[in-house]
GUSEGU-190064 format. One line per 3 residues: number of its first residue (from 1); their letters; for each residue x, y, z of N, C-alpha, C. Coordinates in pm, 1 decimal, always signed. Each point is the difference from the previous one (the first is absolute). Last residue first. Example, Ala and Ser with C-alpha at 12.3 -4.5 7.8 and 13.67 -1.06 7.14 Angstrom:
! GUSEGU-190064
2	sa	+1285.0 -225.0 +708.0 +82.0 +119.0 +6.0 -77.0 +109.0 +73.0; +29.0 -572.0 -7.0 -89.0 +119.0 +0.0 +90.0 +120.0 +0.0;
END
This chain:
! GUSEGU-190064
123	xxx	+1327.4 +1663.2 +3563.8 -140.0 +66.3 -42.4 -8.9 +165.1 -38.7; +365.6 -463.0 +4.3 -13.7 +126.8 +12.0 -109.2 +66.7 -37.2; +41.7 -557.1 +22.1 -17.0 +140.0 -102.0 +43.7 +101.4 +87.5;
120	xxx	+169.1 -491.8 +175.5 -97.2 +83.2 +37.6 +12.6 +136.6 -133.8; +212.0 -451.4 -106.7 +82.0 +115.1 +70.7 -162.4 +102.0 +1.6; +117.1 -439.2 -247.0 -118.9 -3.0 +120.7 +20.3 +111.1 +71.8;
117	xxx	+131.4 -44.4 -425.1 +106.1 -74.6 +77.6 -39.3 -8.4 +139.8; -239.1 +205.1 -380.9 +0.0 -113.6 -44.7 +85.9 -75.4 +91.8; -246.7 +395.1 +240.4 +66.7 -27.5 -155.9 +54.7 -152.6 +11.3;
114	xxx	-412.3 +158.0 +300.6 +124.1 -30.6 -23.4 +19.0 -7.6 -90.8; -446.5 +157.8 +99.2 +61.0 +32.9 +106.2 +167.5 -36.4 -6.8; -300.4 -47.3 -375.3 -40.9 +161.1 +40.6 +101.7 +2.1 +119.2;
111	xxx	-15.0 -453.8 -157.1 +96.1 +87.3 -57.6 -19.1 +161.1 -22.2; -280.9 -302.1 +288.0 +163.3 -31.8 +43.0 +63.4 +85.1 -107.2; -461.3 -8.1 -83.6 +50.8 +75.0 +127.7 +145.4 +29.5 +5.4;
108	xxx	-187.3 -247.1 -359.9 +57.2 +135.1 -8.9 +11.0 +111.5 +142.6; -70.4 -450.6 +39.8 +129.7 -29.9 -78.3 +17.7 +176.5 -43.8; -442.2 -145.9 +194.5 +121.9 -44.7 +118.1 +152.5 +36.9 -78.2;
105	xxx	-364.9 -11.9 -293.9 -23.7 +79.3 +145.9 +80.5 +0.9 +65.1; +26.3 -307.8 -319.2 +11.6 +110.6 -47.2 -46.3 +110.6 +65.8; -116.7 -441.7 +210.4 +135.2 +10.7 -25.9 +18.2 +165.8 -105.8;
102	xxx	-417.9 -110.6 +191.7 +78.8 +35.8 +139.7 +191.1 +15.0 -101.5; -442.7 -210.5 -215.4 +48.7 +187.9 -26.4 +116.4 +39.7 +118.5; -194.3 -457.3 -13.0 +99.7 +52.0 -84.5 +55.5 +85.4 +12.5;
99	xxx	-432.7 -39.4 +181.9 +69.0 -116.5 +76.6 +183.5 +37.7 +3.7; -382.6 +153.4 -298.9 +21.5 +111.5 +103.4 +115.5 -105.0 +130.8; -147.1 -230.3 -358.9 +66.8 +88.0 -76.1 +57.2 +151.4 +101.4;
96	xxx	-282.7 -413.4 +111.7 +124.3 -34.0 -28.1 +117.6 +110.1 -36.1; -490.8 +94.9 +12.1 +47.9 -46.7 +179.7 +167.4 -26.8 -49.1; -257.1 +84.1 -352.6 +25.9 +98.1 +21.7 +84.1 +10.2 +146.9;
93	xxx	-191.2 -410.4 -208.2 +95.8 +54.8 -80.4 +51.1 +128.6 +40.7; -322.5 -214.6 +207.4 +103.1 -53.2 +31.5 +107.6 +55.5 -70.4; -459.0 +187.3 -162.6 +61.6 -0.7 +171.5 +161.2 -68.4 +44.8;
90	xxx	-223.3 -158.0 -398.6 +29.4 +174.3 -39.4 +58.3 +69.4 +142.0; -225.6 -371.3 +17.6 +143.0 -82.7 -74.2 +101.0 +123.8 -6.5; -451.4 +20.9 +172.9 +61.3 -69.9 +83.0 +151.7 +39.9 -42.4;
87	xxx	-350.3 +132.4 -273.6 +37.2 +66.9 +106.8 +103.1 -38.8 +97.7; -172.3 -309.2 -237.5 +80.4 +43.7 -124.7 +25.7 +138.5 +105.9; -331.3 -265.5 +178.4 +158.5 -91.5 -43.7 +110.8 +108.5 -87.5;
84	xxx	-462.5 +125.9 +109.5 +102.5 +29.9 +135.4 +132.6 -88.3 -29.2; -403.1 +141.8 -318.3 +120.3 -7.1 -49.6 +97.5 -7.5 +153.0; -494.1 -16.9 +18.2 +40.3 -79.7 -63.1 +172.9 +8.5 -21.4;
81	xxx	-170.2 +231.3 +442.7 +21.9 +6.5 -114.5 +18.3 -137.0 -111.0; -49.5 +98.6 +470.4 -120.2 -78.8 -59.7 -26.0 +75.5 -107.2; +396.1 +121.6 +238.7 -14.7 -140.1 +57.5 -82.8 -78.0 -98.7;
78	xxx	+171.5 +472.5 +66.2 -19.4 -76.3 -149.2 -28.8 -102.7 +10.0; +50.1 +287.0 +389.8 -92.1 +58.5 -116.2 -17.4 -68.7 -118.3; +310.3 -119.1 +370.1 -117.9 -20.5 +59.0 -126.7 +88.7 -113.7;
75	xxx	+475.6 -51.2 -150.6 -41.2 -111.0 +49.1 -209.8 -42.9 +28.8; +280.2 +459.7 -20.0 -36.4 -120.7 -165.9 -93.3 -151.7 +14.0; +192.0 +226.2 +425.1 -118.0 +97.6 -41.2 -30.4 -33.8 -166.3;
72	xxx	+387.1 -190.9 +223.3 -148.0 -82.8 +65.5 -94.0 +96.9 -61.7; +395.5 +158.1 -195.3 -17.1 -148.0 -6.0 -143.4 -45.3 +63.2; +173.7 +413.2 +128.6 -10.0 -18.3 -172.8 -55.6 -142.5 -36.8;
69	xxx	+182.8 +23.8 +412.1 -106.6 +53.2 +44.8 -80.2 +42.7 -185.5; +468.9 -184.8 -12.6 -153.5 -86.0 +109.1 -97.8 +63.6 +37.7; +366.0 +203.2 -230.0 -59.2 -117.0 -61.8 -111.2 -79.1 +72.1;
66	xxx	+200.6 +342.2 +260.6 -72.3 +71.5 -117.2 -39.0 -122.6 -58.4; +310.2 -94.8 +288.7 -131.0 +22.8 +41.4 -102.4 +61.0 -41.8; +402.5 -116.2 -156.9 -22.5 -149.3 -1.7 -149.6 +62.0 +140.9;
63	xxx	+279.3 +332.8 -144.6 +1.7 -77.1 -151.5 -86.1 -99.0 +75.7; +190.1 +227.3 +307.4 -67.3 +91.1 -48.1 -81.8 -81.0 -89.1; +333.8 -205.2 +159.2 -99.4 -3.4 +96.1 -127.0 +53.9 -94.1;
60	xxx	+416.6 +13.3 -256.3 -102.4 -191.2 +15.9 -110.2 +71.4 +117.6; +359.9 +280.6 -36.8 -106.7 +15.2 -161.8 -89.3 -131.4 -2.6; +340.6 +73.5 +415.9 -160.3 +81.1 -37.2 -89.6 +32.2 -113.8;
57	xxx	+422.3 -320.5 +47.0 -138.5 -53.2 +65.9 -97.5 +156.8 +33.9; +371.5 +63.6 -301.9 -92.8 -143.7 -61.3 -99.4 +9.2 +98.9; +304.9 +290.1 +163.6 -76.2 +31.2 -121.2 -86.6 -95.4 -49.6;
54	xxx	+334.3 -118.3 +346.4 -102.7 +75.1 +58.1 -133.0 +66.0 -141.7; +375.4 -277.3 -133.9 -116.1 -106.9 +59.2 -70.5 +133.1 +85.3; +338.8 +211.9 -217.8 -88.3 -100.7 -104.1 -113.8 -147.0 +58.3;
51	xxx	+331.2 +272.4 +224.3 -111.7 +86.9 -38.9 -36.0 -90.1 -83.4; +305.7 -231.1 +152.5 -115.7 +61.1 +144.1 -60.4 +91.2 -49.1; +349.1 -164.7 -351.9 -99.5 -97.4 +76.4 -124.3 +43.3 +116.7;
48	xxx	+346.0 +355.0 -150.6 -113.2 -58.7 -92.9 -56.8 -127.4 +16.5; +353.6 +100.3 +292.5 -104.4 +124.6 +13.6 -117.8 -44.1 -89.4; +334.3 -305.6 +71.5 -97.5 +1.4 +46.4 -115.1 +96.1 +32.4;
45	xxx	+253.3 -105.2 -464.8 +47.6 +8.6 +201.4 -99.9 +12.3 +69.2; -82.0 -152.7 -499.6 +134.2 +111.0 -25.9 +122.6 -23.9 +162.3; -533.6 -147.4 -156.7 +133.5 -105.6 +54.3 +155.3 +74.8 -17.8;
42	xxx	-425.4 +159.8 -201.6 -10.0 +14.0 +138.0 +110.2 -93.7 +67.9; +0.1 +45.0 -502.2 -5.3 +130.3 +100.4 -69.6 -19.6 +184.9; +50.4 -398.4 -284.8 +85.3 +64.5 +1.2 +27.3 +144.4 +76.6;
39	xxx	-395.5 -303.1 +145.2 +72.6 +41.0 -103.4 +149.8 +49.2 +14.8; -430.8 -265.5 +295.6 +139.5 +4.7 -23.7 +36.6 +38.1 -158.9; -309.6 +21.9 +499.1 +16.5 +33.8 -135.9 +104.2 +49.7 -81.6;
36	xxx	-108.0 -434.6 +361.9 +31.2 +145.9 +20.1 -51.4 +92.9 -124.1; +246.0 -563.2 +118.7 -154.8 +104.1 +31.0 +37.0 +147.1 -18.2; +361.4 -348.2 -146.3 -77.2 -67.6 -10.9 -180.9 +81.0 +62.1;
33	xxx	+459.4 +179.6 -105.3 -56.6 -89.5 -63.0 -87.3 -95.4 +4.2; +222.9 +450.0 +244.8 +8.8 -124.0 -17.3 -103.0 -13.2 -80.2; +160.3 +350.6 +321.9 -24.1 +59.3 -109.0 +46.9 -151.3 -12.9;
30	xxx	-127.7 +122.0 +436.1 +128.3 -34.2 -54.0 -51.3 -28.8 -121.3; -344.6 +82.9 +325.1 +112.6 +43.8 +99.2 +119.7 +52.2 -76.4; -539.3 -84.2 -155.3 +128.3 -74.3 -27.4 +162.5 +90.4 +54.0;
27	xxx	-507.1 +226.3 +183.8 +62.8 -40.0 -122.7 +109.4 -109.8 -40.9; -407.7 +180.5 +372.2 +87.7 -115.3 -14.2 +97.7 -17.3 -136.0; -332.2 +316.7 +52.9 -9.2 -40.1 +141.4 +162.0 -63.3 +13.6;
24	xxx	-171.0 +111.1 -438.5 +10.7 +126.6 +78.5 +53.6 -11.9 +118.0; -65.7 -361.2 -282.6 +71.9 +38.2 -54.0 +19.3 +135.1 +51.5; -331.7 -242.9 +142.1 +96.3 -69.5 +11.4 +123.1 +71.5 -40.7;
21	xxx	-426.4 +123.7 -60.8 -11.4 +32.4 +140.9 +167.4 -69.5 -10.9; -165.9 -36.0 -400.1 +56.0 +133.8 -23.8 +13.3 +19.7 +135.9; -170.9 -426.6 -88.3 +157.4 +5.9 -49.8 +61.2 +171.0 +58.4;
18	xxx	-416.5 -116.7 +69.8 +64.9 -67.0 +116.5 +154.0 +60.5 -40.8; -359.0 +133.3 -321.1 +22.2 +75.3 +107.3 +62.6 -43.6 +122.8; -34.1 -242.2 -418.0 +40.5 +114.6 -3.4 +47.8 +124.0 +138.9;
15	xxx	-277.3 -440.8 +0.6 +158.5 -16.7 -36.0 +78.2 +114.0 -34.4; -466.2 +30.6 +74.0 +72.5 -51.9 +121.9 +170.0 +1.2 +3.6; -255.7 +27.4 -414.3 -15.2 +147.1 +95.2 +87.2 -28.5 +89.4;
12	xxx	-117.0 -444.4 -208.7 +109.0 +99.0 -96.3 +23.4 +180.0 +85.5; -352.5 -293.8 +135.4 +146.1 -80.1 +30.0 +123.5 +103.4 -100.3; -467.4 +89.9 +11.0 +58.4 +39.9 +163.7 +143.4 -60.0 +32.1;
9	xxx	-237.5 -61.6 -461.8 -7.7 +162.0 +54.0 +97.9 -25.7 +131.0; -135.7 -390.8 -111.0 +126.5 +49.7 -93.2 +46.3 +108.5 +44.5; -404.4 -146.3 +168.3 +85.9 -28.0 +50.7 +114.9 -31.4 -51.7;
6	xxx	-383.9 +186.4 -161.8 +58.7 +34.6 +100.5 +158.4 -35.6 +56.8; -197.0 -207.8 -360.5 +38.1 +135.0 -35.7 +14.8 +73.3 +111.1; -195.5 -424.8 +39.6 +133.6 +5.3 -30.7 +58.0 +110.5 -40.7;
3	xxx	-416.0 +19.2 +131.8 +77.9 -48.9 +106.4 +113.5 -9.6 -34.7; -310.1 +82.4 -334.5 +29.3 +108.1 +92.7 +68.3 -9.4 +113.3; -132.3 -356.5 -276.3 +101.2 +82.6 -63.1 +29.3 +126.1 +83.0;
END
C-alpha cells in the first residue's frame, strides 16, 4: 500500500508541476478548445488567455511542490500506521482538491486584473 500511495503521490504532483512548467514555458499559442485553461474569463483575447496560463502554471508549480514534499513527509511518518489506508484516502482527497484550487485562483486573478470585457483594470 505504501507503494501505491507513492506512486499516486508522484503521479498526481508530477502532473501538476509539468502542467504548471508547461503552461509558463510553453502556453497554448491560440485560445481553443481542445488544451489549455479554458474558461470563459480567460478566453475573452489573448491578453486573458496568456495570463491565465502564466498564473495557473505558477499556482500549480508552487502548489504541486508543496503537496509533495507534504505528501512524502505523511507518507514516510504514517507508513506503519494501522489507519495508513484511511490517511491515505484523506491524503488524495486533499492532493485533488489543491489540484482544483488552481481554478478559483486563477479566475479571481483574471477578474482583479480584467473587467468583464477582458480590457486590462486601471490600477
Amino acid at each position: 500500500m505504501v507503494l501505491f500511495s507513492l506512486s499516486m503521490t508522484l503521479m498526481l504532483t508530477a502532473t501538476m508541476i509539468l502542467f504548471g512548467l508547461l503552461f509558463l514555458k510553453k502556453p497554448p499559442k491560440e485560445i481553443n478548445g481542445l488544451f489549455g485553461y479554458r474558461t470563459r474569463m480567460s478566453s475573452i483575447n489573448d491578453e486573458t488567455w496568456y495570463f491565465a496560463h502564466q498564473y495557473a502554471g505558477a499556482v500549480w508549480i508552487r502548489t504541486g511542490v508543496a503537496v509533495l514534499a507534504a505528501s512524502l513527509l505523511v507518507i514516510w511518518f504514517l507508513k506503519s500506521s494501522k489507519k495508513f489506508e484511511s490517511y491515505m484516502l484523506i491524503l488524495f482527497y486533499l492532493q485533488m482538491a489543491s489540484l482544483l484550487m488552481v481554478i478559483p485562483l486563477t479566475e479571481k486573478a483574471l477578474r482583479k486584473t480584467f473587467d468583464r470585457d477582458g480590457q486590462l483594470r486601471q490600477r
